[in-house]
Biopython code that builds the backbone (N, CA, C, O; Angstrom):
import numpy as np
from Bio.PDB.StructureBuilder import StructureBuilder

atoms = [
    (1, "UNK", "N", (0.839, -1.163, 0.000)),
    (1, "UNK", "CA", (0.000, 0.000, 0.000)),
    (1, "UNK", "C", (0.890, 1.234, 0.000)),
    (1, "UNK", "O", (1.899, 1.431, 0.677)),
    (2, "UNK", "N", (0.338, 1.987, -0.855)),
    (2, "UNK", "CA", (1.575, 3.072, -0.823)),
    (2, "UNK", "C", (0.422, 4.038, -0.391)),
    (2, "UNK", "O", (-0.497, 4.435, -1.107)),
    (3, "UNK", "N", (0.695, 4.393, 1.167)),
    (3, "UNK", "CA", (0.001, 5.370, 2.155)),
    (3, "UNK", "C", (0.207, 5.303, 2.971)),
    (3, "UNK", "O", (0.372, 4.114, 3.243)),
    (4, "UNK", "N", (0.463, 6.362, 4.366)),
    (4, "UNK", "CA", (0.734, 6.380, 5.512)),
    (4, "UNK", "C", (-0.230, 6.941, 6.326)),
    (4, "UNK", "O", (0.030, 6.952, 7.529)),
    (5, "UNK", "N", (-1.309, 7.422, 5.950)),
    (5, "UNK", "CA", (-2.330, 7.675, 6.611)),
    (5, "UNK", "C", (-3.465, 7.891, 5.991)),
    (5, "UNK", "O", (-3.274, 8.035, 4.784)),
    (6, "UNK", "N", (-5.032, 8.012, 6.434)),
    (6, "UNK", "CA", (-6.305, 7.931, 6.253)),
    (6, "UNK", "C", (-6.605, 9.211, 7.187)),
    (6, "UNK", "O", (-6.104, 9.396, 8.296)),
    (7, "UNK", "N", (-7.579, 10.116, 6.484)),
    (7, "UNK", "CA", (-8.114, 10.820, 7.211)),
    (7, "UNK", "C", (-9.799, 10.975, 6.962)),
    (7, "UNK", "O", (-10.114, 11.234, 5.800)),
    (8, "UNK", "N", (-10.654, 10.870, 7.728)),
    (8, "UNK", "CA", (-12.165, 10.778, 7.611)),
    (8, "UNK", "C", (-12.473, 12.315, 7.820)),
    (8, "UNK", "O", (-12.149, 12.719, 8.937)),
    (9, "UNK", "N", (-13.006, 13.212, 7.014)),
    (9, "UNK", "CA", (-13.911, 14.039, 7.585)),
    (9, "UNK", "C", (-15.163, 14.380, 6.946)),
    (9, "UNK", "O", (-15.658, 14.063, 5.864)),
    (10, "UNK", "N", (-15.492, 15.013, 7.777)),
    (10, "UNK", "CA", (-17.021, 15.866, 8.009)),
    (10, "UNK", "C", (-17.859, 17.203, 7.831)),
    (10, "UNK", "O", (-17.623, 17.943, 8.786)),
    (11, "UNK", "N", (-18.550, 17.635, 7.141)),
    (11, "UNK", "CA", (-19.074, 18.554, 7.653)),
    (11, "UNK", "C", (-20.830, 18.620, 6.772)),
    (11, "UNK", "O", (-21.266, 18.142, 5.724)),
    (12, "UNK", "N", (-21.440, 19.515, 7.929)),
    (12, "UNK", "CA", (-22.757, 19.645, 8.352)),
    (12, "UNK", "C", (-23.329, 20.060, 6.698)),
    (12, "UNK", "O", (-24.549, 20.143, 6.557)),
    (13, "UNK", "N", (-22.632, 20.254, 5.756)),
    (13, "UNK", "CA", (-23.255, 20.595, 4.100)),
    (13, "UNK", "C", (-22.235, 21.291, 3.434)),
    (13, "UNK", "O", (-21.109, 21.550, 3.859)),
    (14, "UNK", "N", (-22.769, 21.590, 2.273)),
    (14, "UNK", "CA", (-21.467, 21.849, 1.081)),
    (14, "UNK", "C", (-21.052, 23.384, 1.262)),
    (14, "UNK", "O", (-20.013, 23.762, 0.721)),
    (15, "UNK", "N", (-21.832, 24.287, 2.009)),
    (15, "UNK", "CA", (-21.774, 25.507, 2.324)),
    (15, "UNK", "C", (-20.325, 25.568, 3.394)),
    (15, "UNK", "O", (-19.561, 26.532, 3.398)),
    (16, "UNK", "N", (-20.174, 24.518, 4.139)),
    (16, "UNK", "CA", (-19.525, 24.082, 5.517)),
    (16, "UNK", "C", (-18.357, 23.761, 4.703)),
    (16, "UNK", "O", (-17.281, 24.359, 4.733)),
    (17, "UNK", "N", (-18.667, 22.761, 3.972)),
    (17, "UNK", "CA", (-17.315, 22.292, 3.369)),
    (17, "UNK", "C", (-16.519, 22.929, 2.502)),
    (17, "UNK", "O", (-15.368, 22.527, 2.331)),
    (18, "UNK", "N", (-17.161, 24.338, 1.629)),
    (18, "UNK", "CA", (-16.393, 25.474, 0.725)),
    (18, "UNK", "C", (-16.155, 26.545, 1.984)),
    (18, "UNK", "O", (-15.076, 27.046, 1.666)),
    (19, "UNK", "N", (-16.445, 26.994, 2.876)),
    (19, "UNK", "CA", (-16.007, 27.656, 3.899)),
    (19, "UNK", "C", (-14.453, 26.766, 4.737)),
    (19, "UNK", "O", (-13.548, 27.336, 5.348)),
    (20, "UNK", "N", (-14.582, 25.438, 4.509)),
    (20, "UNK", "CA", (-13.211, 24.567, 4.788)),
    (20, "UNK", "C", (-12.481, 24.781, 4.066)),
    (20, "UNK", "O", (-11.479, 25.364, 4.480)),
    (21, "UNK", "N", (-12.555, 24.458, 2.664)),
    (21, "UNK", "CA", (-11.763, 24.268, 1.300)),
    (21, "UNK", "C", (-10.889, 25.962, 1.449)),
    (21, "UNK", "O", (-9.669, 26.100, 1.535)),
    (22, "UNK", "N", (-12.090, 27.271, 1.445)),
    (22, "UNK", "CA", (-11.331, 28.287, 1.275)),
    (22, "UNK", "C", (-10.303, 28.640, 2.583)),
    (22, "UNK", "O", (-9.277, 29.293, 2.390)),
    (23, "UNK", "N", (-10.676, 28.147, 3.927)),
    (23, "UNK", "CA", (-9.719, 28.233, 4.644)),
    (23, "UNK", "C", (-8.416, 27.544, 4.779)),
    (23, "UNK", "O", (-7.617, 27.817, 5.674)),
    (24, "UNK", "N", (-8.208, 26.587, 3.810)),
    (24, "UNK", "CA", (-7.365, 25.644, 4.212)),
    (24, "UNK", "C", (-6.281, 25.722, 2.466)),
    (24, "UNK", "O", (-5.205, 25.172, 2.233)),
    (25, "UNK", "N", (-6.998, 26.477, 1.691)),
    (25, "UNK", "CA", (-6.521, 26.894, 0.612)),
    (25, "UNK", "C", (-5.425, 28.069, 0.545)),
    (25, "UNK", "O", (-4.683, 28.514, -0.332)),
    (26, "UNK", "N", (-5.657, 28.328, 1.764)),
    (26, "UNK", "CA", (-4.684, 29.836, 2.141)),
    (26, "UNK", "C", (-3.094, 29.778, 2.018)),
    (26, "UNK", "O", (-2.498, 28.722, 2.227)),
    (27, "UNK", "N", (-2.559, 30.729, 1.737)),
    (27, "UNK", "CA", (-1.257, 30.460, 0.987)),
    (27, "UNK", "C", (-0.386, 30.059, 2.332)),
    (27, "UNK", "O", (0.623, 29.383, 2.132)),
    (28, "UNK", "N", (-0.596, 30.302, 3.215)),
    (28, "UNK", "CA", (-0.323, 30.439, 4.639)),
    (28, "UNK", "C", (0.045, 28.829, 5.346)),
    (28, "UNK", "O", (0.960, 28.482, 6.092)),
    (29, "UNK", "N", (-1.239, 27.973, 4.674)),
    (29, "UNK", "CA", (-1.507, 26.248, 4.765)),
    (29, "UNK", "C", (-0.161, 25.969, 3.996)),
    (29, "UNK", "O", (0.959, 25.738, 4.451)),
    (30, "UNK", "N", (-0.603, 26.059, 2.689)),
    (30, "UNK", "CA", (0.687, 25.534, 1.697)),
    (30, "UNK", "C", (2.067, 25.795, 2.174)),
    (30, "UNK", "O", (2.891, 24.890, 2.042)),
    (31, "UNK", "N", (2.390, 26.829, 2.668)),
    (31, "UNK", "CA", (3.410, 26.805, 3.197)),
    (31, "UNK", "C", (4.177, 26.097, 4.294)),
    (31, "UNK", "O", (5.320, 25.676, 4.114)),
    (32, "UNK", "N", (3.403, 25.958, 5.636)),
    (32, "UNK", "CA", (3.524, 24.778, 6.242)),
    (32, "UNK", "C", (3.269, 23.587, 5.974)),
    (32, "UNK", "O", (3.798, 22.848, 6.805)),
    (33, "UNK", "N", (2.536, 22.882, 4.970)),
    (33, "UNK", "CA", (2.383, 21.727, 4.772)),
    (33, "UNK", "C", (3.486, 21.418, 4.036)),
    (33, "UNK", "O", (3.709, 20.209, 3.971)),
    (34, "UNK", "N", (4.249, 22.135, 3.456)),
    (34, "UNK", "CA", (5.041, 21.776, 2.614)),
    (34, "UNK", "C", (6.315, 21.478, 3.601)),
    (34, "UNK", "O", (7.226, 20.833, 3.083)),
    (35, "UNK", "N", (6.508, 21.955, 5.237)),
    (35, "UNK", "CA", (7.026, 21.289, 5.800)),
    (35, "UNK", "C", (6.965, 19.615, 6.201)),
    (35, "UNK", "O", (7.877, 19.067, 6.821)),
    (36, "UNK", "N", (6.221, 19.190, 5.921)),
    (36, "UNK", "CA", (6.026, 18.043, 6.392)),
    (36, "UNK", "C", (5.200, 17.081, 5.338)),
    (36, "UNK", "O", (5.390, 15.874, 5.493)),
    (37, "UNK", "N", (4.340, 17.466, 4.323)),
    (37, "UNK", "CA", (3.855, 16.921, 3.013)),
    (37, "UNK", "C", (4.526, 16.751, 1.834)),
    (37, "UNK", "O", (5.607, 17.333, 1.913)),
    (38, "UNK", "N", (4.343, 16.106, 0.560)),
    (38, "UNK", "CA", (5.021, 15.778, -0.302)),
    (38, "UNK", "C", (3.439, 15.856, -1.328)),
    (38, "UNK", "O", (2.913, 14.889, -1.880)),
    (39, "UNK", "N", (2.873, 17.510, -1.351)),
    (39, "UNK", "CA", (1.762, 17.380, -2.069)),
    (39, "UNK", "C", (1.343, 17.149, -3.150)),
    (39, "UNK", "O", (0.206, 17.308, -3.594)),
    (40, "UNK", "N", (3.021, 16.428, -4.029)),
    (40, "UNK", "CA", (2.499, 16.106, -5.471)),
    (40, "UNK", "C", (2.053, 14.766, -5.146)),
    (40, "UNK", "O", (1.791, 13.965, -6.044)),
    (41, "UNK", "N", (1.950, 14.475, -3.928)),
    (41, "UNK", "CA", (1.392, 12.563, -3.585)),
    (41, "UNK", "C", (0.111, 12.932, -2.906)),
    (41, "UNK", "O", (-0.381, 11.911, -2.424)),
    (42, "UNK", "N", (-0.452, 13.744, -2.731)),
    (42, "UNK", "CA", (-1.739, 13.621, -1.913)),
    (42, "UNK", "C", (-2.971, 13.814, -2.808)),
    (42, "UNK", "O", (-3.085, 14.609, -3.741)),
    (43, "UNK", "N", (-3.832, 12.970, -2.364)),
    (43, "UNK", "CA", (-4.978, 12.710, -2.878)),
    (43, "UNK", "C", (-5.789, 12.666, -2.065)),
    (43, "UNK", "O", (-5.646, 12.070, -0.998)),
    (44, "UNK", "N", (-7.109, 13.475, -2.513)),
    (44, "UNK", "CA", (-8.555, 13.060, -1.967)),
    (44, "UNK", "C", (-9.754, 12.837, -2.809)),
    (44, "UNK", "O", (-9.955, 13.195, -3.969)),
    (45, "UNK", "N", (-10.630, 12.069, -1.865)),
    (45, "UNK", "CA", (-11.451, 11.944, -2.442)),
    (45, "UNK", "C", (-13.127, 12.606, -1.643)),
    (45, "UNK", "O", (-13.569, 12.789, -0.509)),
    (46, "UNK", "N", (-13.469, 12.729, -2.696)),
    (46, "UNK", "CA", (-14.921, 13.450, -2.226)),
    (46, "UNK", "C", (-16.223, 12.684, -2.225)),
    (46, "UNK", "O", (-17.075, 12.798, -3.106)),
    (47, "UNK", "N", (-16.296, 12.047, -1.376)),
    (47, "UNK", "CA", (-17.874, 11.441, -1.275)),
    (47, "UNK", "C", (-19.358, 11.973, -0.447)),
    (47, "UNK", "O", (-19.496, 12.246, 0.745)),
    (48, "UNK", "N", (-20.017, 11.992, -1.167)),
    (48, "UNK", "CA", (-21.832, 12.914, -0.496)),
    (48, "UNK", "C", (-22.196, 11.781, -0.189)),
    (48, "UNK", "O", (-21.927, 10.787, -0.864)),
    (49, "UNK", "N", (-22.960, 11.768, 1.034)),
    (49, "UNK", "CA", (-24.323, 10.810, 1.341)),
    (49, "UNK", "C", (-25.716, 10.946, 0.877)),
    (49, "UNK", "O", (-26.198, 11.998, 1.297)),
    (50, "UNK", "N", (-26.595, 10.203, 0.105)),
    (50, "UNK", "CA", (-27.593, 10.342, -0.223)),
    (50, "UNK", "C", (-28.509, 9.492, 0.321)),
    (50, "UNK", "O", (-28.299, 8.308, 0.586)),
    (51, "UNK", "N", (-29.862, 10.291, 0.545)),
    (51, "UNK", "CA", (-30.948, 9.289, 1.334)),
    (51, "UNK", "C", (-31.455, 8.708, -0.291)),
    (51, "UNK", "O", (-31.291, 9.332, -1.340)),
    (52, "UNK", "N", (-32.226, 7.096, -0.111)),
    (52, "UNK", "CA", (-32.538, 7.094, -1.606)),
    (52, "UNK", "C", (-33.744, 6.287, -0.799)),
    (52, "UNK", "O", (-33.440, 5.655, 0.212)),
    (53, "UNK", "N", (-34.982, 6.316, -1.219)),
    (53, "UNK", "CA", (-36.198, 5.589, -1.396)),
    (53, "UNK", "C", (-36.087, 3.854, -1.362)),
    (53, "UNK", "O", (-35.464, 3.199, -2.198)),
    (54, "UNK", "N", (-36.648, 3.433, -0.498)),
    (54, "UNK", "CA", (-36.928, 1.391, -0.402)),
    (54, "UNK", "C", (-35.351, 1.161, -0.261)),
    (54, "UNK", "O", (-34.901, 0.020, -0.158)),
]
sb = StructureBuilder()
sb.init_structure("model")
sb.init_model(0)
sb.init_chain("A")
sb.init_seg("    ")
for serial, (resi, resn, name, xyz) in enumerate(atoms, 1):
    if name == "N":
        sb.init_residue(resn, " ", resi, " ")
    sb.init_atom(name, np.array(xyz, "f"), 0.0, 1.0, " ", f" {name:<3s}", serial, name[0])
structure = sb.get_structure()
């Protein structure tokens, strides 16, 4: 497996989650992550929950 960690998160709707995205987009993030990340290897993925009928 080429990964060293899993991270689960959350939030309360997509309003919640672009109020995340733009905070964490800040040039300010990139800069420290780049202490300790290798962000041409990181990946996410985006999954919604849907209620569906029967």
């Amino acid at each position: 497996m080429d990964f060293d960690v899993v991270t689960e998160m959350g939030w309360e709707d997509r309003d919640a989650f672009q109020a995340w995205m733009a905070a964490v987009s800040d040039e300010r993030v990139g800069i420290d992550e780049a202490r300790f990340l290798d962000r041409s290897r990181t990946r996410a993925l985006l999954i919604e929950d849907r209620v569906t009928a029967g």
